[in-house]
C-alpha positions in Angstrom: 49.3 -50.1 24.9 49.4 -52.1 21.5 52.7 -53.1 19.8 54.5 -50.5 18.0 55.2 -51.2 14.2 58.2 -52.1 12.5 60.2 -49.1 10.7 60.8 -50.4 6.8 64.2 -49.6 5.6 65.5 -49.7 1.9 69.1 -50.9 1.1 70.7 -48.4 -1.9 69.8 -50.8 -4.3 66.1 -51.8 -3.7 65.5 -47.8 -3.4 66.7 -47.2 -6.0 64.1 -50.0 -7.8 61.4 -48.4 -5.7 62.0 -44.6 -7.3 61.5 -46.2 -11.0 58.4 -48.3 -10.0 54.9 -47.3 -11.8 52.5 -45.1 -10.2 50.3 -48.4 -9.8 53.6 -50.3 -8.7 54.5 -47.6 -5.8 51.0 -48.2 -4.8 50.7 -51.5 -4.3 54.3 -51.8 -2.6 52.9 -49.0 -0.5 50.3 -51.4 0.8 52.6 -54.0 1.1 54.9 -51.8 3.3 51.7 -51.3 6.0 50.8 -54.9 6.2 54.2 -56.2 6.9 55.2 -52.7 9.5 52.8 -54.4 11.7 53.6 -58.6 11.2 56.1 -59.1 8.7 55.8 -62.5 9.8 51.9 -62.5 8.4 50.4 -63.4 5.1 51.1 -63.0 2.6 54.9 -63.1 3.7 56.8 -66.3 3.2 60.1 -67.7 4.9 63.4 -68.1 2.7 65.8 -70.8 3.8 68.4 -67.9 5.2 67.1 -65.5 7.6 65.2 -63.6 5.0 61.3 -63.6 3.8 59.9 -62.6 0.9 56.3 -61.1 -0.1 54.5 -60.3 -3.3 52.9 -57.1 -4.3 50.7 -56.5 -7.9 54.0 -56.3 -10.6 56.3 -57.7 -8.1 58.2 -58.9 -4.9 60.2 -57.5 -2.0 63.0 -59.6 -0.4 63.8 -58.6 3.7 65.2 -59.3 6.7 64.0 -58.3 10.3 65.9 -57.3 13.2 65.7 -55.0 16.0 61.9 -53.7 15.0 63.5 -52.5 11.4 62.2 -54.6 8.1 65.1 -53.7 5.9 64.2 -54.7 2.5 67.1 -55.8 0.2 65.6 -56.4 -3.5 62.8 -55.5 -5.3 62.4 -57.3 -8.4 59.5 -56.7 -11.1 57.7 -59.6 -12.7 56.3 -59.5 -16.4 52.1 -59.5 -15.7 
């Protein structure tokens, strides 16, 4: 029996970012939102100095805690490519 993935969760906020994202964007954070379900530990995640980790997707980066087997993700912030 393998290890059952994380549930993502979205604050207001960072949903709110997610509904305005490109079709391209939505994608890519799509992808992200699989890789990090099952590690969000793994690449290409990083560790903050608080409790938090960030990852980068194509257009962007998400900002998230874990606890309890729930990412909840707290920004999403767009960068200029």
């Amino acid at each position: 029996m393998g290890v059952s993935a994380y549930t993502i969760r979205y604050v207001d906020r960072a949903a709110r970012r997610k509904a305005t994202l490109t079709a391209p964007q939505r994608a890519a954070l799509e992808e992200l939102e699989k890789r990090i379900s099952l590690n969000p530990f793994g690449s290409p995640a990083q560790s903050n100095r608080d409790s938090s980790w960030s990852a980068p997707f194509a257009g962007g980066f998400i900002t998230y805690v874990v606890s309890n087997r729930h990412v909840v993700i707290d920004v999403i912030d767009l960068v200029a490519i």
